[in-house]
C-alpha positions in Angstrom: -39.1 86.4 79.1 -36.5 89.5 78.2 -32.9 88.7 77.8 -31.3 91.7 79.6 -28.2 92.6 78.5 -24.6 92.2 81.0 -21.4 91.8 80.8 -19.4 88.5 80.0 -19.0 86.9 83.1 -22.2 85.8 85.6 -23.1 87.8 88.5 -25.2 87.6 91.6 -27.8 90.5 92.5 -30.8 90.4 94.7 -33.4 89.4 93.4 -37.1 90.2 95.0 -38.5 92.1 98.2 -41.1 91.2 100.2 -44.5 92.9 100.4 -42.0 95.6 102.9 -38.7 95.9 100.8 -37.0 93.3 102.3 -34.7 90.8 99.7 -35.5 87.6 99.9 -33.4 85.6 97.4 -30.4 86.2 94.8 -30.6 86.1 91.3 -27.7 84.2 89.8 -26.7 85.5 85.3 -26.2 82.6 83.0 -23.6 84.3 80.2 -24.0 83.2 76.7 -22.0 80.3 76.3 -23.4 78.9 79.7 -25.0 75.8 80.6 -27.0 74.8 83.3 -26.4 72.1 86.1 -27.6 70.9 89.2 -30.6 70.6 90.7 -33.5 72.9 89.8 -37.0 73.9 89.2 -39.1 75.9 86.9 -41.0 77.7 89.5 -44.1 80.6 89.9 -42.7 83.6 91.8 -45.6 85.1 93.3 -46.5 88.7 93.8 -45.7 90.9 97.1 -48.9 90.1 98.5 -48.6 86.3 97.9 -45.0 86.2 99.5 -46.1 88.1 102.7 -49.6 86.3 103.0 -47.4 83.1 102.7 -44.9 83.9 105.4 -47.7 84.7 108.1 -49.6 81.3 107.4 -46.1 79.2 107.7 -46.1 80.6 111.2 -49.3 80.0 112.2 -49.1 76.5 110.9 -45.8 74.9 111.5 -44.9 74.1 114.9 -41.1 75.1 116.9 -38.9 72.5 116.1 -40.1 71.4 112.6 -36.8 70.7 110.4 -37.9 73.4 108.0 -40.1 76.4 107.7 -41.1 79.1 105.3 -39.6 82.7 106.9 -38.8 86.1 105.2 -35.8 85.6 103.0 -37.4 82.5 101.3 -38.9 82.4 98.4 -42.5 81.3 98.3 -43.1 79.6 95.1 -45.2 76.8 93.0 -43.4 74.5 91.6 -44.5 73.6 88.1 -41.5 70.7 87.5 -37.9 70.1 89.2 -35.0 67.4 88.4 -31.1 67.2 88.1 -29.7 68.2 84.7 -26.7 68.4 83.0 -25.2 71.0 80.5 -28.9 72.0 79.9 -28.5 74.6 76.7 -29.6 78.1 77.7 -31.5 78.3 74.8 -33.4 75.4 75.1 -34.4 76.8 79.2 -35.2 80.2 77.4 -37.5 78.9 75.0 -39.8 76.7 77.8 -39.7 79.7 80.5 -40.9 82.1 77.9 -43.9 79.5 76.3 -44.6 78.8 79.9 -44.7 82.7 80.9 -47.3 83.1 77.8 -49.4 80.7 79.2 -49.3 82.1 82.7 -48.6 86.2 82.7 -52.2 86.8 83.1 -53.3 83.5 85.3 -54.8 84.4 89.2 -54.3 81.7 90.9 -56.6 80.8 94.0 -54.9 78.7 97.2 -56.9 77.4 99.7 -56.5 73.8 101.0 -53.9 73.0 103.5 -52.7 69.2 103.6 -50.2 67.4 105.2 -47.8 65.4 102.3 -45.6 62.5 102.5 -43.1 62.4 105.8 -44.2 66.1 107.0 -44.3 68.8 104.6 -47.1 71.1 104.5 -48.7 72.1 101.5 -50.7 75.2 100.6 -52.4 74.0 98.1 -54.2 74.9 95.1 -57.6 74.7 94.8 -58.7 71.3 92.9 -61.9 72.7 91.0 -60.8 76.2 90.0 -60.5 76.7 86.5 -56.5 77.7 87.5 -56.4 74.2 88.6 -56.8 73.0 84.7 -54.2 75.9 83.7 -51.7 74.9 85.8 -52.0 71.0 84.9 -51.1 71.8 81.3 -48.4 74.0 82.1 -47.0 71.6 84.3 -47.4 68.7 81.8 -45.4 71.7 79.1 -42.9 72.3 81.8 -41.6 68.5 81.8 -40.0 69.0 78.2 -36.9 70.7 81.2 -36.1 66.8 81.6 -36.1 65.8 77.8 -32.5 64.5 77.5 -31.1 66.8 80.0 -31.2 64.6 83.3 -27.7 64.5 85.0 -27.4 60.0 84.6 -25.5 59.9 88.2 -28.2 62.7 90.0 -31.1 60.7 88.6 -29.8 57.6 89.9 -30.1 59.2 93.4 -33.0 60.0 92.5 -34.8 57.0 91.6 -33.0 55.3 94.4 -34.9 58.1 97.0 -38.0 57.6 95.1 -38.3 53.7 95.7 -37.2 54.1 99.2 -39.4 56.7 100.2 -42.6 54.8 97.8 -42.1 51.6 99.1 -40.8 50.5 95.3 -43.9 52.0 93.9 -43.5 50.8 89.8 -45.1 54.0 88.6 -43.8 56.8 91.1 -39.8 54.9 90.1 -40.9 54.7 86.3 -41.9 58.7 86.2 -38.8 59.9 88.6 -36.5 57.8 86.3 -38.4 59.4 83.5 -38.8 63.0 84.5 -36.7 63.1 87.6 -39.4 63.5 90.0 -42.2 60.8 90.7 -45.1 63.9 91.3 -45.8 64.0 88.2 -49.3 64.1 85.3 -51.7 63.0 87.1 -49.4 63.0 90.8 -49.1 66.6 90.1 -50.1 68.9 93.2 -49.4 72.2 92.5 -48.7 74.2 95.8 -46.9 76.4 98.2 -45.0 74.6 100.7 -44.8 75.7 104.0 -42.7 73.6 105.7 -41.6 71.0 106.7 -41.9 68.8 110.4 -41.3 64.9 110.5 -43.3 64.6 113.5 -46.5 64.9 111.6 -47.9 62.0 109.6 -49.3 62.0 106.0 -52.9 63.0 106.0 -52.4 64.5 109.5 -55.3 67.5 110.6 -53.8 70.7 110.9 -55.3 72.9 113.4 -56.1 75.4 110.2 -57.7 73.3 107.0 -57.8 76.0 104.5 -56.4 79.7 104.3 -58.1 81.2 101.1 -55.9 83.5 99.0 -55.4 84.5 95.4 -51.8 84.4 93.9 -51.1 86.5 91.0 -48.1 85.2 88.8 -45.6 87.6 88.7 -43.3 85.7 86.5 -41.7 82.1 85.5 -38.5 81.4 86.6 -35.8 78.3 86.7 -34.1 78.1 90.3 -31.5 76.3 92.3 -33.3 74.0 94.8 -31.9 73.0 98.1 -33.5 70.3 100.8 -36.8 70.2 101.4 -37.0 72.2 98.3 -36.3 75.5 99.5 -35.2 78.5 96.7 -31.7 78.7 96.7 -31.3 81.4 93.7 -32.6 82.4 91.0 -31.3 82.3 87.6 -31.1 84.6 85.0 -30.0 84.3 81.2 -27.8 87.3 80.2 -26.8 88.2 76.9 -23.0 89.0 76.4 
């Protein structure tokens, strides 16, 4: 990842266009003596073609009234990890985005299943037995070093409290969001593009479209600001002073 050069204090530009110029998130600038807080993820920005592709399948698929839905100005993304920190060194964020960006410049990524998780999102899934499948799992499993010592105590907490809740106490899915700071993890891991998100439809639920096939090419690894239902609030960037 290149460390372009700015001034001392942090700044806000846009950030990407859509496959016809339109922004559709802000990038946020980490100076040099800035940590990171909050609640984030190391995420896959996807090209032009991805991001528009994305947008026309979230309204096909998800319903009027659903609490959420993917629409231009939202970033569609796969999320490789995502947990609270605190004070996380920008070094330390450098150093995984760029091993994680070696690992994935190049990768093509195929999507294809769609699937109905937990209380009502809807997942545009990866496809299991592609060879991307098997890259993706090891990046993701590299990508968890973001939680190593770093988890906000208080955040986590929340977290873990969320997690039993929503799990029915599930000893595992608590152990690894108490762990990592998110129970969909190592072997839980289902990398995907999420299209929204409607509480009216039950896990496991038939949509009226199974699969949409697609191939996403990685245009870069990023860390972002998260908001509900795990929407892309900003990017952020690490700037040099």
């Amino acid at each position: 990842m290149s460390v372009p050069k700015a001034g001392a204090t942090a700044g806000t530009r846009d950030s990407l266009r859509d496959g016809r110029g339109r922004s559709i998130t802000s990038e946020v600038s980490v100076a040099d003596d800035g940590g990171v807080s909050g609640f984030v993820g190391l995420v896959l920005v996807p090209d032009a073609a991805t991001i528009a592709a994305a947008y026309r399948l979230a309204r096909s698929v998800i319903a009027d009234g659903a609490e959420s839905m993917l629409v231009r100005g939202s970033l569609p993304h796969v999320t490789l990890t995502q947990c609270a920190l605190r004070d996380a060194p920008r070094s330390r964020l450098i150093a995984l985005i760029d091993r994680l960006e070696e690992r994935l410049s190049t990768a093509r990524i195929p999507l294809g299943p769609l699937t109905v998780f937990g209380g009502g999102f809807v997942f545009w899934c990866v496809e299991p037995g592609s060879p991307a499948r098997g890259v993706l799992q090891a990046a993701h499993q590299d990508a968890l070093a973001l939680a190593a010592g770093l988890l906000d105590p208080a955040a986590n907490a929340a977290i873990v409290e969320g997690t039993a809740k929503l799990t029915g106490d599930d000893p595992v899915l608590v152990a690894l969001a108490r762990r990592y700071g998110y129970a969909f993890v190592g072997e839980r891991y289902l990398p995907h593009v999420t299209l929204g998100y409607d509480s009216r439809l039950a896990a496991g639920a038939t949509l009226a479209e199974p699969a949409r096939v697609h191939e996403m090419r990685v245009e870069r690894v990023a860390l972002a600001r998260l908001g509900r239902y795990g929407v892309v609030q900003s990017l952020i960037s690490f700037f040099a002073g």
